[in-house]
N, C-alpha and C positions, 0 to 999 in steps of 0.2 A: 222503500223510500217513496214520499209522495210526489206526485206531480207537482213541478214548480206555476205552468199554467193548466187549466182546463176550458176546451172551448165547448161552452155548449152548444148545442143544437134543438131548439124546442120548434116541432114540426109536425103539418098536417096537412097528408094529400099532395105534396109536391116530390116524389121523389127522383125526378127526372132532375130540379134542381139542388135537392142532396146529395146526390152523387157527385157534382163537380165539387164543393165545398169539403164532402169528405177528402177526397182527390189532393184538394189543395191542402187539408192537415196533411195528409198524410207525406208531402213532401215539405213537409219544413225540415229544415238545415237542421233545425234545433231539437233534441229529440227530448226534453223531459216534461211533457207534456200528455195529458189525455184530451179524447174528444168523447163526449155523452149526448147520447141523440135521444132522443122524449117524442116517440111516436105517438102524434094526440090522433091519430087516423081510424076511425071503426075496422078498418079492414086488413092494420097492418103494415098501408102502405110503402115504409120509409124497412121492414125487414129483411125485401127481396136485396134493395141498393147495401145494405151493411153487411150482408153475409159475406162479402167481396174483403169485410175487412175484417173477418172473426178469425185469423189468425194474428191479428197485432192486438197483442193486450191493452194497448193504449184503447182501443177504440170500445164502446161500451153502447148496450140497446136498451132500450126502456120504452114499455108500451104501457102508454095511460089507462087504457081502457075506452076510448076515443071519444070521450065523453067532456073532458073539461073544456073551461073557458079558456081566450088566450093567455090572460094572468095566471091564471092554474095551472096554465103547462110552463111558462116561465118557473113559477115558485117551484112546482114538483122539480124539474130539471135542476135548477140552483141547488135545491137541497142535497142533489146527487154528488155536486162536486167537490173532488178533493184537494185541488190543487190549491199554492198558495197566490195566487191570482187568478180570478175567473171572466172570461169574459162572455156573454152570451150576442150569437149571432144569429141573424134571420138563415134559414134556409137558402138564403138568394147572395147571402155575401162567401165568397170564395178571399184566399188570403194568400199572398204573395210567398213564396217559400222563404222567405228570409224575415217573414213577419215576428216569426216569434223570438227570433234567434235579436233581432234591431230592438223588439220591448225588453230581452233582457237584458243588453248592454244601455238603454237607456235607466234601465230600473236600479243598476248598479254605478251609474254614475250619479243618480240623486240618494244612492244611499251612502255613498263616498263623498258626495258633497256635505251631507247632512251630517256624517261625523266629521266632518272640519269646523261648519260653520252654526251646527246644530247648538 
């Protein structure tokens, strides 16, 4: 089954603020979801903070080769996702554990409104 969201994570050189971001997927309420982190860092930076979460298959590592631009790491990352809704976040936003669980009840009440009035 696919992920209903994907958050991504396109990142370089901060991984002291990666970690709190992963932290916060990883307590969402709502569990059908992946996070895809796009390590654009020459050295790796963002592998040490995600080994923390290489037993939740949600979570997923990708290393650019630490060479792209920031649009490059955006696109590479995008292309990674599978969910039916993606959202891409800076390294520096963290998300309320009930975030994802409030966009799918908002997603489901515009798609129940739209076969009423569609």
């Amino acid at each position: 089954m696919n992920p209903k969201f994907s958050i991504v994570y396109p990142t370089k050189d901060r991984p002291d603020y990666l970690y709190y971001c992963l932290k916060s997927a990883k307590l969402q309420t709502f569990e059908n979801f992946e996070v895809i982190i796009s390590d654009n860092s020459q050295y790796q930076s963002a592998k040490p903070v995600y080994s923390e979460f290489l037993n939740d298959p949600r979570f997923k590592y990708f290393w650019t080769g630490g060479h792209l631009a920031m649009a490059d790491n955006f696109s590479f990352v995008l292309k990674l996702a599978k969910g039916d809704y993606v959202t891409v976040l800076t390294d520096k936003v963290t998300l309320l554990p009930s975030a994802l669980e409030v966009a799918n009840k908002i997603l489901q009440i515009n798609i129940f409104l739209g076969a009423c009035f569609g």
